[in-house]
C-alpha positions in Angstrom: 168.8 -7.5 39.3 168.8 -8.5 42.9 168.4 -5.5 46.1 171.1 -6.9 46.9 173.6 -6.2 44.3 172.0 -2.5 44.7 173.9 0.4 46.2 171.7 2.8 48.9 171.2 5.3 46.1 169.5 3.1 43.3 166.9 1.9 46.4 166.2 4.9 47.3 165.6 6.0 43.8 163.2 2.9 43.7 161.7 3.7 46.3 160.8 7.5 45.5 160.0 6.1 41.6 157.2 3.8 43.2 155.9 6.9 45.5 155.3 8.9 42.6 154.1 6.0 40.3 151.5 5.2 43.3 150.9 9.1 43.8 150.1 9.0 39.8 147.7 6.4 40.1 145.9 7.4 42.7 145.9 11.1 40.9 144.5 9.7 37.8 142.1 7.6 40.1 141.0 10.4 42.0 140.5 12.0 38.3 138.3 9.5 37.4 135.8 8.7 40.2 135.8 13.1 40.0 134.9 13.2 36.5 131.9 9.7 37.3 130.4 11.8 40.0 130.2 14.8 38.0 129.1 12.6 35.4 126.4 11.3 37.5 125.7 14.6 39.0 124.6 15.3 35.7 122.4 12.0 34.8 120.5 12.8 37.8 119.8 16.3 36.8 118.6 14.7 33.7 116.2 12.0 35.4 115.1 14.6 37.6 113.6 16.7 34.5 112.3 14.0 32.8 110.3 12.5 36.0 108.9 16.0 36.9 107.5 15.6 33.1 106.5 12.4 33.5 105.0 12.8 36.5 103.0 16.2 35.2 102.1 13.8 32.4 100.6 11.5 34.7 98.6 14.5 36.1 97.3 15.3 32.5 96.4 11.6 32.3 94.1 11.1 35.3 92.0 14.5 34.0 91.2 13.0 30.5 90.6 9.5 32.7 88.2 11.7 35.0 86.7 13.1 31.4 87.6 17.1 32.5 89.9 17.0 29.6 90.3 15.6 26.3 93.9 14.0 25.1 94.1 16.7 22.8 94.3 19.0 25.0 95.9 17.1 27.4 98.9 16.9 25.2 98.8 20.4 24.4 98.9 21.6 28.1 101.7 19.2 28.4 103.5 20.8 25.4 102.8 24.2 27.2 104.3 23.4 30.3 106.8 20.9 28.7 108.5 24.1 26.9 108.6 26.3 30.0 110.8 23.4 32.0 114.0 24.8 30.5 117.0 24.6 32.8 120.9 25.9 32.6 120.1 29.5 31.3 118.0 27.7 28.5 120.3 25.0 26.7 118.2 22.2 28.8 115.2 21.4 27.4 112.6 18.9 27.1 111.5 17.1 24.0 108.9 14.3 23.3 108.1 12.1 20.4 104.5 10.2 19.8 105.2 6.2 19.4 104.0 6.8 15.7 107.1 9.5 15.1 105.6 12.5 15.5 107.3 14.7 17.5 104.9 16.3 20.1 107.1 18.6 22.3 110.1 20.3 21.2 111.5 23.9 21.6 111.4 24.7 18.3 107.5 25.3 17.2 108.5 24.4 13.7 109.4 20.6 14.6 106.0 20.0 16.8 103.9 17.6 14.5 106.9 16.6 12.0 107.9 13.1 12.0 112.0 13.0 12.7 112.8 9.6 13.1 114.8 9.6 10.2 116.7 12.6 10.9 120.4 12.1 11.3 122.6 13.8 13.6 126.6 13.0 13.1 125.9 9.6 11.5 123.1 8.2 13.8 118.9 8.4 14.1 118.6 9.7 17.7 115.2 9.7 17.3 115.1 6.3 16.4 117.4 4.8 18.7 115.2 6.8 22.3 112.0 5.5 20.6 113.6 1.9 20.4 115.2 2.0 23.9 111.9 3.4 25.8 110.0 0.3 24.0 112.3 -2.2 24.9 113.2 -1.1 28.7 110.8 2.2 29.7 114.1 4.2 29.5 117.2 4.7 27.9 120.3 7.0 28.6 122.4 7.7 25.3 126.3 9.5 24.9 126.6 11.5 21.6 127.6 14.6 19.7 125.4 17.4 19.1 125.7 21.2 17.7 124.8 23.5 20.4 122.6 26.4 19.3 125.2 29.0 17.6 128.3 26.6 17.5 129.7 24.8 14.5 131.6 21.9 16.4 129.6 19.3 17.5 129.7 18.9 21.7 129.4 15.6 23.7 125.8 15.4 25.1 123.7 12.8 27.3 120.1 12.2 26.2 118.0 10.5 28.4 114.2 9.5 27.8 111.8 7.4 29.7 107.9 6.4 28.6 104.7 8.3 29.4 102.3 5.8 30.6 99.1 6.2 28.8 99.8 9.0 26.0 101.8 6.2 23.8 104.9 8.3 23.8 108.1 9.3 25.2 109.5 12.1 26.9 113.2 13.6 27.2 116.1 16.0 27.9 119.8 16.1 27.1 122.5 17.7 28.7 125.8 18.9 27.6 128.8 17.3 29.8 131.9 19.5 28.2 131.8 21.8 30.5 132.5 18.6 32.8 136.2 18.5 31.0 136.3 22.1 31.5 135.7 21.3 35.1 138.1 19.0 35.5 141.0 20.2 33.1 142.6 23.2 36.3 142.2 20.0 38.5 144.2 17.7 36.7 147.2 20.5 36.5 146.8 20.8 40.4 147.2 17.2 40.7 149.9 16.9 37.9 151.7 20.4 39.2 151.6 18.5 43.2 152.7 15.3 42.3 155.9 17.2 40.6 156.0 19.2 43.6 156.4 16.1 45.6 158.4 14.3 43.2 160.7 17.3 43.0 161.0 17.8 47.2 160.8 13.6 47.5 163.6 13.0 45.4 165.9 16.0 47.1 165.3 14.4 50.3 166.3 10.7 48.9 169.1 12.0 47.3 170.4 14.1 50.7 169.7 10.8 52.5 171.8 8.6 50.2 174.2 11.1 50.1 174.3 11.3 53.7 175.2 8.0 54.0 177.0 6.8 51.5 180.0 9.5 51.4 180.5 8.6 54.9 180.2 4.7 54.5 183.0 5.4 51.5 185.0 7.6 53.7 184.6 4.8 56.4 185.7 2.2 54.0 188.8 4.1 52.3 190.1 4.1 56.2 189.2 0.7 57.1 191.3 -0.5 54.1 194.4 2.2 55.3 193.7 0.3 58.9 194.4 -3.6 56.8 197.3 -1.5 55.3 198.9 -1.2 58.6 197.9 2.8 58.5 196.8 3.2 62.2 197.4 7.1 62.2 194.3 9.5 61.8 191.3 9.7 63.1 188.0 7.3 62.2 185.1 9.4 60.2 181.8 9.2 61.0 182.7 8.5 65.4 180.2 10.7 67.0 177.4 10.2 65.1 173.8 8.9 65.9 173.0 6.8 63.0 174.1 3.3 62.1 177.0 5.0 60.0 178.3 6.0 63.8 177.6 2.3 65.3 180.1 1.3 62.5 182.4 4.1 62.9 182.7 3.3 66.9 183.2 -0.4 65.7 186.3 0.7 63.2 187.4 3.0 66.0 187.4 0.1 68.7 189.3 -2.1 66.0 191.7 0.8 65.5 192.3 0.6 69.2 193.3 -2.7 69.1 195.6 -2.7 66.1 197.1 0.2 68.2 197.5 -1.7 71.3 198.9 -4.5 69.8 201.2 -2.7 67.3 202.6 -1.4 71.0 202.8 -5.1 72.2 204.5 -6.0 69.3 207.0 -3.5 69.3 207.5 -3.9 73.3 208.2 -7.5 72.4 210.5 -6.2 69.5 212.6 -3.9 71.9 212.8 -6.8 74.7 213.7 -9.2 72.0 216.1 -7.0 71.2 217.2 -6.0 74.4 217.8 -9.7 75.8 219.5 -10.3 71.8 222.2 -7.4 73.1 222.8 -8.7 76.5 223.2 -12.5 75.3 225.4 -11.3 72.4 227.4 -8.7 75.3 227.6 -12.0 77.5 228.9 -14.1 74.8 231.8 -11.6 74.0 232.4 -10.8 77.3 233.0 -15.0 77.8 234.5 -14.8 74.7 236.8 -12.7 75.8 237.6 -13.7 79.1 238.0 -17.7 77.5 240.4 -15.7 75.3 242.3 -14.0 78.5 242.8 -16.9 80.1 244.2 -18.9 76.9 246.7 -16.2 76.8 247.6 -16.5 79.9 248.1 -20.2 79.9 250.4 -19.3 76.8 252.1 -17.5 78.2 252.9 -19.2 81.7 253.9 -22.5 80.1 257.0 -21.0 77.7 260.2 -22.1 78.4 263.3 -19.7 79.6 266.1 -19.1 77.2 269.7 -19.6 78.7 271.5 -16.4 79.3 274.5 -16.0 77.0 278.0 -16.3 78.2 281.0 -13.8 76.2 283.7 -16.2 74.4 286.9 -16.2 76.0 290.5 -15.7 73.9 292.4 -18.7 73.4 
């Protein structure tokens, strides 16, 4: 359907409808690049963790190189230390797993020492998939579902491990990212509860607007039809306005003046025609009658006398 064949209203409408589709979108956009940098807010705590590991692994490394320490103990110390890095009141943690399985840091003392590559969480081998990541790249960062400690339902969780040069393993950490959701969840009302707000108060205003335009345009119209209808008494809507509606109305009211002053010609014309129809029609009966006089007279001039009548005498 063409603009054209559109009444103000309908536009306006459109107009408002694409505001709020547009306000949408750039809600839910707003939503999204939210949730990524809160999302990668996280990651980077994650990295963070695991490079202060790393790097204390290094550490380790260049005293069993320097021949203070043994790896033995190296790894132990870095077990000790590994297990005091906790973070967000305890559910962040650091874990690391020996290239032949053996898991070598892990909060849980019962796990140091046991091989858990086979050991599946919600359908998949974690283990197995960090160990094969870190030997094909030096890092990996992995999305899944994990049982927090005390819960039944398993959470969404980013894991994220990187290699430790010269032990032959890996270390890690995970972090859970519902709380992100939480985060975001009284945001996404705000942003739903404004853009009603605005589509509420937006569409008020467009409907006012049409309103304010059209009734008068309609009002305008009705009397510019009674004008064609030879209906020249009334006044004009709308004269006196600002807007384009009062441009118009002035325009009607100037051809209203017009009709007005030419009715009056007309009707001068009417009365003269009139007038000079009288006087011809008073001359012609006055000639009429005068031609008639003077026949009469004629008439009556050119009749003979009658003889006066004598008495009989007696014999």
């Amino acid at each position: 359907m063409k603009l054209t064949n559109l009444k103000i209203t309908p536009k306006l409408g459109i107009l408002v409808g694409v505001t709020i589709l547009g306000l949408c979108a750039a809600g839910v956009l707003a939503g999204h690049l939210m949730q990524r940098e809160m999302m990668k807010a996280r990651i980077d705590q994650t990295k963070a963790m695991v490079e202060m590991a790393v790097n204390m692994a290094a550490g380790l490394k260049k005293e069993v190189d320097a021949g203070r320490t043994t790896k033995e103990a190296a790894l132990a110390e870095l077990g000790k230390r590994g297990n005091s890095m906790t973070y967000d009141n305890g559910s962040g943690y650091l874990f690391g797993t020996s290239y032949d399985g053996i898991t070598v840091l892990a909060p849980d003392p019962k796990q140091i020492g046991a091989n858990r590559m086979d050991v599946v969480t919600n359908g998949r081998k974690l283990s197995r998939e960090l160990m094969d990541g870190v030997k094909a790249k030096g890092e990996i960062l992995l999305t899944y579902e994990y049982v927090r400690p005390g819960e039944q339902k398993p959470i969404r969780k980013i894991g994220y491990a990187a290699a430790v040069p010269g032990f032959d393993m890996y270390l890690g950490t995970g972090a859970y990212i519902d709380d992100i959701d939480a985060k975001l969840a009284p945001i996404a009302w705000l942003l739903g509860l404004s853009i009603l707000g605005i589509a509420i108060i937006s569409g008020s205003i467009a409907w006012l607007i049409g309103r304010s335009i059209t009734r008068p345009l309609g009002q305008l119209g009705t009397r510019m039809r009674e004008l064609a209808d030879g209906k020249l008494d009334g006044d004009i809507p709308g004269v006196g306005r600002g807007d384009e509606v009062g441009a118009m109305a002035a325009t009607v009211q100037i051809f209203k003046d017009n009709a007005v002053r030419i009715r009056g010609l007309e009707q001068a014309e009417a009365e003269t025609q009139a007038r000079a129809a009288a006087e011809r029609r008073a001359a012609m009966e006055n000639i009429a009658n005068d031609f008639e006089r003077s026949i009469t007279g004629v008439v009556r001039s050119s009749r003979p006398l009658r003889p006066a009548c004598r008495p009989q005498r007696n014999r």
